[in-house]
N, C-alpha and C positions, 0 to 999 in steps of 0.2 A: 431503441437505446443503442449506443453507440459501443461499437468493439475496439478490445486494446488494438487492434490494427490502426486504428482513425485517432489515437491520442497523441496531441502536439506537447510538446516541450511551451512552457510558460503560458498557462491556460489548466482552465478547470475541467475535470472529468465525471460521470456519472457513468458505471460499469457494474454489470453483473460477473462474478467471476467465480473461478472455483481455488480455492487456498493448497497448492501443491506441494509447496516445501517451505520450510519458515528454519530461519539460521538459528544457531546456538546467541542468545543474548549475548551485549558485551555491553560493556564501560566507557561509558567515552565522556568529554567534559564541552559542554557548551556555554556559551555565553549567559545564558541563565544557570549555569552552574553543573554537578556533575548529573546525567540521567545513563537510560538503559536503553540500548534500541536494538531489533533485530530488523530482517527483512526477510518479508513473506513473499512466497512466486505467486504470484497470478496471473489465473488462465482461462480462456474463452477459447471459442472459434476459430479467433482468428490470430491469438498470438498468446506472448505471455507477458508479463512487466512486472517490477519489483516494489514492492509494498514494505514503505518504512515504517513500521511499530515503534511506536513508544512507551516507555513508565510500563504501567499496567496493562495498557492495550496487549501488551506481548502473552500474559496469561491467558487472554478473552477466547484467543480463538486458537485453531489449531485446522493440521492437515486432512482435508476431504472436507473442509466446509465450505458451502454455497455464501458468497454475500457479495453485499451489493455496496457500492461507494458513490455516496451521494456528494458530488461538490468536491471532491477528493483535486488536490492541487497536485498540475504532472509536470516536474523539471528536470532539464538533463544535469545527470550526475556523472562525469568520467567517460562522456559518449553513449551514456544508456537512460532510456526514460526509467523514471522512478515516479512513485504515486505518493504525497504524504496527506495528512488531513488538512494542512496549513491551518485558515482559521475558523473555516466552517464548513469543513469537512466531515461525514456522520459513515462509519460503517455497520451495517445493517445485519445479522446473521439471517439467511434464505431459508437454511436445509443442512 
C-alpha cells in the first residue's frame, strides 16, 4: 500500500493512516448549497496530508484513530495536497 509520501495531486489514493488533529467545523456555502467541513491530519511513515470531512463525516471519527482511505481523491489546494472522498471514496475505521 502506498504512503502519503507517494500521493500525486489529481489522482486517486488508497492509504492507511492514523487521524492526528481534526479543525474545529465551520460554514461554508457550496454550489450545492450551504454544508459543514473540517480537516483532519493524516499521518503515516512517511508524511502527513490533510483530510477534508464533510456533513456528518466530521462526527464519525475523531483523534488517535487508525483508518484506511480506499479511492480517496488527492488535489492541490493553495500548494498543499488535500484528500477528499470525491465520488467513490470509502473511509474505513482500523483501530
Amino acid at each position: 500500500m502506498a504512503g502519503i509520501a507517494t500521493l500525486r495531486a489529481n489522482s486517486n489514493a488508497t492509504i492507511d493512516a492514523t487521524i492526528t488533529a481534526i479543525s474545529p467545523a465551520r460554514d461554508v456555502t457550496t454550489s450545492r448549497g450551504p454544508s459543514r467541513v473540517a480537516d483532519a491530519t493524516l499521518q503515516d511513515e512517511t508524511g502527513t496530508v490533510t483530510l477534508t470531512l464533510w456533513g456528518g463525516d466530521i462526527e464519525k471519527y475523531s483523534v488517535g484513530q487508525k483508518v484506511r482511505i480506499t479511492d480517496g481523491w488527492v488535489k492541490d489546494f493553495r500548494g498543499k495536497l488535500q484528500v477528499s472522498m470525491g465520488r467513490s471514496g470509502r473511509i474505513e475505521i482500523l483501530a
